[in-house]
Backbone as CSV, one residue per row, in Angstrom:
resi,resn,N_x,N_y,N_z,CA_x,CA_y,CA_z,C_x,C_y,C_z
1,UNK,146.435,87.678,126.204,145.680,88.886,126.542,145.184,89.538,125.264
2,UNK,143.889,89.672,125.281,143.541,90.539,123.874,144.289,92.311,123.630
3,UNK,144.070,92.460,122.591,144.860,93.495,122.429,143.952,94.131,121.755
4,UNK,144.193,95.905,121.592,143.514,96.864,121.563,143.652,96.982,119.660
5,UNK,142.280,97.293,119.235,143.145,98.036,117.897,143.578,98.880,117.388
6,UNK,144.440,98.879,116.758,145.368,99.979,116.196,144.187,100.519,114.822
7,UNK,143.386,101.909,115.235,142.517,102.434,114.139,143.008,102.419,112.937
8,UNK,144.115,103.189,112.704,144.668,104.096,111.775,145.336,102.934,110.319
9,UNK,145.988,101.904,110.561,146.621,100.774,109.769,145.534,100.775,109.005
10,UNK,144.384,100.155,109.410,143.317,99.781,109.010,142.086,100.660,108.177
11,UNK,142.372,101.661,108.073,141.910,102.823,107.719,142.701,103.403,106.275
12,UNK,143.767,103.221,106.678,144.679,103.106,105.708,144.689,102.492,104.729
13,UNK,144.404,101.370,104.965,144.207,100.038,103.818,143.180,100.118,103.164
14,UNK,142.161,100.394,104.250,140.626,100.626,103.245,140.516,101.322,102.346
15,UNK,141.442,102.428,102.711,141.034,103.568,101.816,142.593,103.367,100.577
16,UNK,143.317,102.309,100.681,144.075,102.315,99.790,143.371,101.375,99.041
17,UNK,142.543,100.295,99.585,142.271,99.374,98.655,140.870,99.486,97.561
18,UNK,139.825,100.739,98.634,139.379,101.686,97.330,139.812,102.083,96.584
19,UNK,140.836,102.958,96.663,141.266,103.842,95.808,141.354,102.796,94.459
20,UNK,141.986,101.252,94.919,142.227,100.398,93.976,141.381,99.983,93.040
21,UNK,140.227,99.953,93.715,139.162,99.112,92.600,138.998,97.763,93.352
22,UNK,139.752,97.600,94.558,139.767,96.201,94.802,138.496,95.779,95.882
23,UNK,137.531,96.624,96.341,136.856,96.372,97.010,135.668,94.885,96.798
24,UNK,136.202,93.933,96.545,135.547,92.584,96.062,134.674,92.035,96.991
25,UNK,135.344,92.260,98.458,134.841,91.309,99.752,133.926,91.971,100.815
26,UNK,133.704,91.480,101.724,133.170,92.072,102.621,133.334,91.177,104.450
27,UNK,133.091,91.916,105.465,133.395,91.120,106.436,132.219,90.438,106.880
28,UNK,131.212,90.629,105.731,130.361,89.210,106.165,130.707,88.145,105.633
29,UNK,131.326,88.007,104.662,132.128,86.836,103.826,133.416,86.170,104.902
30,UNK,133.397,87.009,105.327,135.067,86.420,105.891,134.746,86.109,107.732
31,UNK,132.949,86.307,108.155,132.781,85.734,109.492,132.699,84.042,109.116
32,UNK,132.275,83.588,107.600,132.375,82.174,107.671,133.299,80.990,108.257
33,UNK,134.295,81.661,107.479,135.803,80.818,108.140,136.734,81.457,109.271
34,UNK,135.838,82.531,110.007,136.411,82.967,111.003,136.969,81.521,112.333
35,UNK,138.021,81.885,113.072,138.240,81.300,114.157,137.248,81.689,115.290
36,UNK,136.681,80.930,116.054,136.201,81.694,117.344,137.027,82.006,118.369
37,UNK,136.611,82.652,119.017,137.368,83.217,120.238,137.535,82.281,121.267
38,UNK,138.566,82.281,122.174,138.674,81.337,123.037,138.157,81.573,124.383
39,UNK,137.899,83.204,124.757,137.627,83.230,126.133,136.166,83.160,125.918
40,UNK,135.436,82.886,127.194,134.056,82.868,127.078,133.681,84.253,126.729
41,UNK,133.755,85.482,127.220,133.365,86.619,126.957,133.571,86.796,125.672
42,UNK,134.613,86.459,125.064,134.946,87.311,123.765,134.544,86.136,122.527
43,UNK,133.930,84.682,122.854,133.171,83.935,121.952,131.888,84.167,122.347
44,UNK,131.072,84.392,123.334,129.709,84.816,123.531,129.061,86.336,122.495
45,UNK,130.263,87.205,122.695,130.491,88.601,121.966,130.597,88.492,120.538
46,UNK,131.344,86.949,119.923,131.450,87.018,118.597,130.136,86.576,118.125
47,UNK,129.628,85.286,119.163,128.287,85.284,118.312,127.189,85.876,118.184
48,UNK,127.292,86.651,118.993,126.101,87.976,119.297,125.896,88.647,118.135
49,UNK,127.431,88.921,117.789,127.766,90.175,116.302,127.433,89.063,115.374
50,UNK,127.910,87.966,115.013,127.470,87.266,113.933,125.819,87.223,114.027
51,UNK,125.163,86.769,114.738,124.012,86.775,114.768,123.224,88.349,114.254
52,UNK,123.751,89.207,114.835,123.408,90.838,114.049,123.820,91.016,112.958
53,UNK,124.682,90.085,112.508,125.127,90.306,110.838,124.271,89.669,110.184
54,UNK,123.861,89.063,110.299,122.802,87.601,109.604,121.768,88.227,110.374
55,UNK,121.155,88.368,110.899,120.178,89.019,110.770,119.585,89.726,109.710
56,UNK,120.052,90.624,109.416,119.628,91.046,107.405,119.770,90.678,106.747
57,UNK,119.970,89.594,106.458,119.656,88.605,105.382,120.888,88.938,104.766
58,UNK,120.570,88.656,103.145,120.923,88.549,102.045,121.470,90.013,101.896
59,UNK,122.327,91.207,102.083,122.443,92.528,101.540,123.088,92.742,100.873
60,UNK,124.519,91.512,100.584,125.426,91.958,99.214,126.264,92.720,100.131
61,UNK,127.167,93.250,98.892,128.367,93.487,99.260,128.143,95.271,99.551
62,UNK,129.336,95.336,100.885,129.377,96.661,100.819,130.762,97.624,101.666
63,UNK,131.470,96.685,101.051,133.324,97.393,101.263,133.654,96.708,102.618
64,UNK,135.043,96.882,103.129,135.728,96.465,103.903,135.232,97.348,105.223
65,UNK,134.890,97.112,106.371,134.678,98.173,107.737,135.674,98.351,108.612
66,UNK,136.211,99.185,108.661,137.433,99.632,109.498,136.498,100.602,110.824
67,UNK,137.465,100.601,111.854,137.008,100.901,113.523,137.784,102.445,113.432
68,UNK,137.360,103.418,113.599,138.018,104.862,114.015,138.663,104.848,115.374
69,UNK,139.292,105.980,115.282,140.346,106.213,116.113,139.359,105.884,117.771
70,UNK,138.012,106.115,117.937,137.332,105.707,119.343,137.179,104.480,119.400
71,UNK,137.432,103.388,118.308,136.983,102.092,118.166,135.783,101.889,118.029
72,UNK,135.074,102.883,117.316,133.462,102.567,116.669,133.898,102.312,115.298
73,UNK,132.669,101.573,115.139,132.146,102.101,113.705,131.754,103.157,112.876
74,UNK,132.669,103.631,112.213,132.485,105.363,111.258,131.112,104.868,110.497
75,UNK,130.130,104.875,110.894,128.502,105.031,110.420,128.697,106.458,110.654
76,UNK,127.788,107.330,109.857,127.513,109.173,109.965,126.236,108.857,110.315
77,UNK,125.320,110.182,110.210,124.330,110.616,110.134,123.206,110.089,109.390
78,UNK,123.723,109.987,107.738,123.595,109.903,106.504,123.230,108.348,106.477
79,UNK,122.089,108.130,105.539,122.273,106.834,105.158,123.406,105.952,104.746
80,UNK,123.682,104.973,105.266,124.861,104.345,104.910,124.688,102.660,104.164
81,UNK,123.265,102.640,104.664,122.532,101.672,103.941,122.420,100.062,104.916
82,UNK,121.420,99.191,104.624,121.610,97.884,105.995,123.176,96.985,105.720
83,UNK,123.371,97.317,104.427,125.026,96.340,104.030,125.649,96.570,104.872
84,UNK,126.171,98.273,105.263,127.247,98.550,106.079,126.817,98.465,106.968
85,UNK,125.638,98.307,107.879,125.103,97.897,109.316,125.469,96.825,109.498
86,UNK,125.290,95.511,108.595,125.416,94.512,108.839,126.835,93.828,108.813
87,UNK,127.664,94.946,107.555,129.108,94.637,107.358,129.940,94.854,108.808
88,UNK,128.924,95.893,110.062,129.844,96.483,110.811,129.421,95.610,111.773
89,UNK,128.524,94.904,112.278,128.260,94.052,113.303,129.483,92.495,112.513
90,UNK,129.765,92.307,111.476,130.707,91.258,111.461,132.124,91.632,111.387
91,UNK,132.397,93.055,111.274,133.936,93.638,111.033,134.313,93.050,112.976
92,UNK,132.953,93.740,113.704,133.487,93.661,115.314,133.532,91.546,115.490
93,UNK,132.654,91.282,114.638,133.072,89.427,114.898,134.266,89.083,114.551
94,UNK,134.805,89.773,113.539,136.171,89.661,113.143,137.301,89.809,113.466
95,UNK,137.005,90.910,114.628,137.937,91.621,115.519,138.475,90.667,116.737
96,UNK,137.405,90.249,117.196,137.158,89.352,118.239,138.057,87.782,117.939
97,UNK,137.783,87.361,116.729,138.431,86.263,115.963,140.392,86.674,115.922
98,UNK,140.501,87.325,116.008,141.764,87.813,115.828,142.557,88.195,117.422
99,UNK,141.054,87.930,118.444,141.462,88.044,119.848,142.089,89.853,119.875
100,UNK,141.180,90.300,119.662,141.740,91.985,119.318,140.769,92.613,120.563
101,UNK,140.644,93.138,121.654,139.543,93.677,122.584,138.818,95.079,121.644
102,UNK,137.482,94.502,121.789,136.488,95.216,120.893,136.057,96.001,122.164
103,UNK,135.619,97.208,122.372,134.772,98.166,123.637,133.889,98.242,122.832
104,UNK,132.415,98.670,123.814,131.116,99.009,123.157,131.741,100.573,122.921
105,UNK,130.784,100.599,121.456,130.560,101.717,120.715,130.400,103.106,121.428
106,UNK,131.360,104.353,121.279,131.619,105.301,121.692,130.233,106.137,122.032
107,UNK,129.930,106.521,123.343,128.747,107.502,123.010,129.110,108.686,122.633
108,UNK,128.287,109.519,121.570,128.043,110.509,120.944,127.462,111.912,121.395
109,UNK,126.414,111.149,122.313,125.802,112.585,122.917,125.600,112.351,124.414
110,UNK,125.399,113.490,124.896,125.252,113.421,127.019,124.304,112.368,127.261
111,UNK,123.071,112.722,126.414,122.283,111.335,127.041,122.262,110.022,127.062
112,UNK,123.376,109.401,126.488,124.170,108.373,126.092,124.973,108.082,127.169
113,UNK,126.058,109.079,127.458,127.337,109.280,127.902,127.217,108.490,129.404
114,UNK,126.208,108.870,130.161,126.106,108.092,131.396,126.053,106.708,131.321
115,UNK,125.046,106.431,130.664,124.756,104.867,130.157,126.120,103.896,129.755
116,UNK,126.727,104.780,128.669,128.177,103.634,128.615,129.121,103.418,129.649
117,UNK,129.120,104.300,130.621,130.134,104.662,131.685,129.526,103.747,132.419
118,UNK,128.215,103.735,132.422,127.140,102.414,133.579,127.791,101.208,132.530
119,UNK,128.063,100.526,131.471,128.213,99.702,130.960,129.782,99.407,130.865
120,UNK,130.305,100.178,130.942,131.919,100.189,130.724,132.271,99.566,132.408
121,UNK,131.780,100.286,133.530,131.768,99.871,134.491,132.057,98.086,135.280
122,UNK,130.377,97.845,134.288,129.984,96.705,135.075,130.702,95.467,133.522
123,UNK,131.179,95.858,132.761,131.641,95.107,131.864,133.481,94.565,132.574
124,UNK,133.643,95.617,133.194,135.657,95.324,134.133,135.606,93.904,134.526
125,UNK,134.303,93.708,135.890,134.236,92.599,136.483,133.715,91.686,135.586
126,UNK,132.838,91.781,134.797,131.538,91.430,134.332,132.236,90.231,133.400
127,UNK,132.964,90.586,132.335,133.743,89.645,131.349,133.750,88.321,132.270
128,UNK,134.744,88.182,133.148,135.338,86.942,133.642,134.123,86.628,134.189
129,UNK,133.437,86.955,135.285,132.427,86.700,136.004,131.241,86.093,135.648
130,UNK,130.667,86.931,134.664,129.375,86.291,133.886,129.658,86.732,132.505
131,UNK,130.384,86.010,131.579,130.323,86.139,130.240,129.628,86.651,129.278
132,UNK,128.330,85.577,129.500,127.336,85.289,128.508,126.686,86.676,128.787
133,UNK,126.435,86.718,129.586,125.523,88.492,129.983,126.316,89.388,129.984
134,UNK,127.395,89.786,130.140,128.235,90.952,129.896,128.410,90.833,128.519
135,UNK,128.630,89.959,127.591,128.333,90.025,125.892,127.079,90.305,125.463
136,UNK,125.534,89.803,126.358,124.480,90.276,125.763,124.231,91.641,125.850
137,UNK,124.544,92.402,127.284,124.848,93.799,127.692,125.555,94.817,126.279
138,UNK,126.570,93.955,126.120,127.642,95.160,124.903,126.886,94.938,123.542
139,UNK,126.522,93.972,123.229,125.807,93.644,121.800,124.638,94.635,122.240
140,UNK,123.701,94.382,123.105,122.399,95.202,122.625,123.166,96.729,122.959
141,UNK,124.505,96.936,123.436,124.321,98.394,123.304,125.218,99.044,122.059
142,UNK,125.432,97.963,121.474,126.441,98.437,119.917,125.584,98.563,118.637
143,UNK,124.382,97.308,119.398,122.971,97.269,118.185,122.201,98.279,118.090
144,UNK,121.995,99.285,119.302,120.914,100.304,119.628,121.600,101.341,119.203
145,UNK,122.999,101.540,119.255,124.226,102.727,119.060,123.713,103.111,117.655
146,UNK,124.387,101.703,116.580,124.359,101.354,115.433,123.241,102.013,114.347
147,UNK,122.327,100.709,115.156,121.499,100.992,114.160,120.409,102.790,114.033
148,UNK,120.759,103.459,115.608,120.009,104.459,115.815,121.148,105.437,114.469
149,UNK,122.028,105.271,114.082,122.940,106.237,113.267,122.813,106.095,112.118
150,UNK,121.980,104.616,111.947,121.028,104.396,110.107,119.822,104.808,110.219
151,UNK,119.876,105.396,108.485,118.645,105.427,108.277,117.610,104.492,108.013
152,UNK,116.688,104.636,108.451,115.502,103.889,108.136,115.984,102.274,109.331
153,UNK,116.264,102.794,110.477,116.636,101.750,111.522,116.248,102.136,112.849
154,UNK,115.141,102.894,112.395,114.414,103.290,114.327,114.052,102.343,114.788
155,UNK,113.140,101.642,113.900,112.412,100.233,114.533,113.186,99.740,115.733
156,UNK,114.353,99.370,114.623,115.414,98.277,115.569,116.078,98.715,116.700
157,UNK,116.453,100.061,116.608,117.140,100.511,117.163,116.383,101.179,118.596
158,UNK,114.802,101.085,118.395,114.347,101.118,119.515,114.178,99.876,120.718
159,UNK,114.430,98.533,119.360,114.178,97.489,120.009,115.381,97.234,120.778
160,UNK,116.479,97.371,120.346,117.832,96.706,121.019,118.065,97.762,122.142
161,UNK,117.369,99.164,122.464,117.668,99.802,123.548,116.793,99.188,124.456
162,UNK,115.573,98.791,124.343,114.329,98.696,125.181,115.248,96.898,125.576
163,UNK,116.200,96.523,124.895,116.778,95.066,125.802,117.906,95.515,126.155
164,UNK,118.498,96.878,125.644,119.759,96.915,126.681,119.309,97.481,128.002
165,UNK,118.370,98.062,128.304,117.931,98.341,129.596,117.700,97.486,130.231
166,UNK,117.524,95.902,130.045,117.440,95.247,130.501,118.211,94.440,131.100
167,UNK,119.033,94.762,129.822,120.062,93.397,130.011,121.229,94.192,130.737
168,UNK,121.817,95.230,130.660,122.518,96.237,131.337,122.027,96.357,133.293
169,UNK,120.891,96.731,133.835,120.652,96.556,134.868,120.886,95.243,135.763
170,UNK,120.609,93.990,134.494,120.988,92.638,134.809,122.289,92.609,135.382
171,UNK,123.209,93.064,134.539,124.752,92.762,134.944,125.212,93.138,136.065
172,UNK,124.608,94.768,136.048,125.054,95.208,137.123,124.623,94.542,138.435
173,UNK,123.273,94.034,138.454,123.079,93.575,140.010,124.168,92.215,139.940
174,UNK,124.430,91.318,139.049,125.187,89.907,138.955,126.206,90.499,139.559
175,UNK,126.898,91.839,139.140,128.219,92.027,139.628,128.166,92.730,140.918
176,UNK,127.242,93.564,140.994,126.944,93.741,142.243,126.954,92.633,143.701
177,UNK,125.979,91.888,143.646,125.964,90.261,144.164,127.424,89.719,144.573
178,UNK,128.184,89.734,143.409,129.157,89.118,143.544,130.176,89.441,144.202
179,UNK,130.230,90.909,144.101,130.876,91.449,144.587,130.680,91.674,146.402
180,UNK,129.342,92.030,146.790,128.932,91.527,148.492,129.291,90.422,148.606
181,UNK,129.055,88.952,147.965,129.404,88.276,148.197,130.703,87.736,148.742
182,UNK,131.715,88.497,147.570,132.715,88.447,147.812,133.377,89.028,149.558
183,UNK,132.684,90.269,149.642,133.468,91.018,150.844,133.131,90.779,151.933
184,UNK,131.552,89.745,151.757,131.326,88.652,152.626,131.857,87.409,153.452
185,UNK,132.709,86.780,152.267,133.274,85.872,152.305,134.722,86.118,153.070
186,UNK,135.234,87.572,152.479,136.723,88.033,152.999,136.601,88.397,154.512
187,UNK,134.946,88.973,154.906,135.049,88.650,156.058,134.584,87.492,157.457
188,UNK,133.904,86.954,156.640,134.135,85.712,157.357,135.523,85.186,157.600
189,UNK,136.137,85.136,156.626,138.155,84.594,156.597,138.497,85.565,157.613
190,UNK,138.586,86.569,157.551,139.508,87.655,158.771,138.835,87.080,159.948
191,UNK,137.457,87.114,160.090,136.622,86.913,161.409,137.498,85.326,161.986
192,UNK,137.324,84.415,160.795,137.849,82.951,161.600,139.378,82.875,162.174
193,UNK,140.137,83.993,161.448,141.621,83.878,161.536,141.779,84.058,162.962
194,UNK,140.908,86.119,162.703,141.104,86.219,164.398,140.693,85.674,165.624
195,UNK,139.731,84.918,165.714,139.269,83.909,166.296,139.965,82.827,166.825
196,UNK,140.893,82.243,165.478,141.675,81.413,165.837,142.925,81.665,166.816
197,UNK,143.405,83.058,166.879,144.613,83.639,167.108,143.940,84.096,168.303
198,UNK,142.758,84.439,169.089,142.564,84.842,170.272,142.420,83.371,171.172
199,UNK,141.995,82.301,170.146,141.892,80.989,171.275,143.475,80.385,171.279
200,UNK,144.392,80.671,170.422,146.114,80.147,170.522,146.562,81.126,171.795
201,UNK,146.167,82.643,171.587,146.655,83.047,172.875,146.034,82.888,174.480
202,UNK,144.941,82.478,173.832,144.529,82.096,175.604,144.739,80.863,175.959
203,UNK,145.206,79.946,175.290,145.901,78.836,175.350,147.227,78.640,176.092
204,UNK,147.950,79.801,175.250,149.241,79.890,175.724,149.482,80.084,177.481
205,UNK,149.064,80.943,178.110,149.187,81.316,179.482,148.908,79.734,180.155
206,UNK,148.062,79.337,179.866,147.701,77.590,180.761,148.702,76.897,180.767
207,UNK,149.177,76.727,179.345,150.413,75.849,178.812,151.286,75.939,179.797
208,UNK,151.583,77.566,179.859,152.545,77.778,180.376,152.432,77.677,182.394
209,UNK,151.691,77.842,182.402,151.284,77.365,184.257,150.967,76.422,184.845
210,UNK,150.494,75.032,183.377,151.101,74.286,183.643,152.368,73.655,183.995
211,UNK,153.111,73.673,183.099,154.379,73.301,182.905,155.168,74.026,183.894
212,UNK,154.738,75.246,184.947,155.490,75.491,186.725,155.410,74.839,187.471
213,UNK,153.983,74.347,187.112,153.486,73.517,188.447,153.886,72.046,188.731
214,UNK,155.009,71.590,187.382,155.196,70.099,187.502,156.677,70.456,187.771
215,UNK,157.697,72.104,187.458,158.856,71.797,188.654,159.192,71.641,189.951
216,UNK,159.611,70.737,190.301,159.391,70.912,191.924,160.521,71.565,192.653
């Protein structure tokens, strides 16, 4: 079972291993020899984020990315620059590699707030059910989160909303579907049971009036 992360350890370290001087690496360096994930959801999810990390190319180094206490990415307001955009789409590949359950990125403001609750929703069923699209769903909405909190990242960040609307409505009807389907199916089963159990009891009475009519 994946497991949740613990913010605070990790936060800890970062900021001890600044303090050090030791900031050498980065978690785009360390998606190379990452493990992949084993469930479909949570390897569809890693390559999504790798693919958003590599996406900007070449940016160099830019410190270790640790997840806050909501399990986002601490991006501010403030420029933070494309390194740490890109460092933070591979910190969550990393997470995933470690089989750690990553949630899409915390919303911030009301007009947000509905939207993740629509995504948090259809992501419960959604994982096991349809993988590949419940990972494209959380990626375009961690990419649109993300990059809308950098500067000089409207472009993108208009682009990955204008596909999470897409890809978000998608899921929901898949799980939707599946779900009629399902209560479809449960009643067909009740319908045949009882069916079966009204033709055993009208059975029974014959059986039994037979079997008078042959004492003599």
């Amino acid at each position: 079972m994946a497991k949740r992360i613990n913010a605070r350890p990790l936060m800890g370290l970062a900021a001890g291993m600044a303090l050090a001087g030791c900031m050498n690496f980065s978690s785009l360096d360390d998606i190379e020899t990452a493990p992949q994930p084993k469930s479909p959801f949570a390897l569809a999810l890693f390559q999504d984020y790798v693919f958003l990390a590599r996406s900007f190319g070449d940016v160099g180094q830019a410190g270790y990315i640790a997840f806050d206490q909501e399990g986002s990415i601490p991006l501010t307001d403030t420029d933070q620059g494309v390194a740490a955009l890109a460092n933070a789409f591979a910190a969550k590949a990393l997470a995933l590699s470690r089989d750690e359950l990553v949630d899409p990125e915390a919303s911030r403001d009301v007009r947000t707030h509905e939207l993740r609750d629509r995504l948090v929703r259809a992501l419960n069923p959604g994982r096991d059910a349809f993988p590949r699209d419940a990972a494209r769903a959380q990626a375009d909405w961690d990419c649109w989160r993300l990059n809308e909190r950098t500067t000089g990242q409207a472009a993108a960040a208009q682009q990955c909303q204008k596909s999470f609307i897409t890809t978000l409505p998608r899921l929901e009807a898949e799980v939707a579907a599946a779900a009629k389907a399902a209560q479809a199916a449960q009643a067909a089963a009740e319908a045949a049971k009882k069916a079966a159990a009204q033709q055993q009891n009208a059975q029974q009475p014959t059986a039994a009036a037979s079997g008078s009519e042959e004492i003599p």
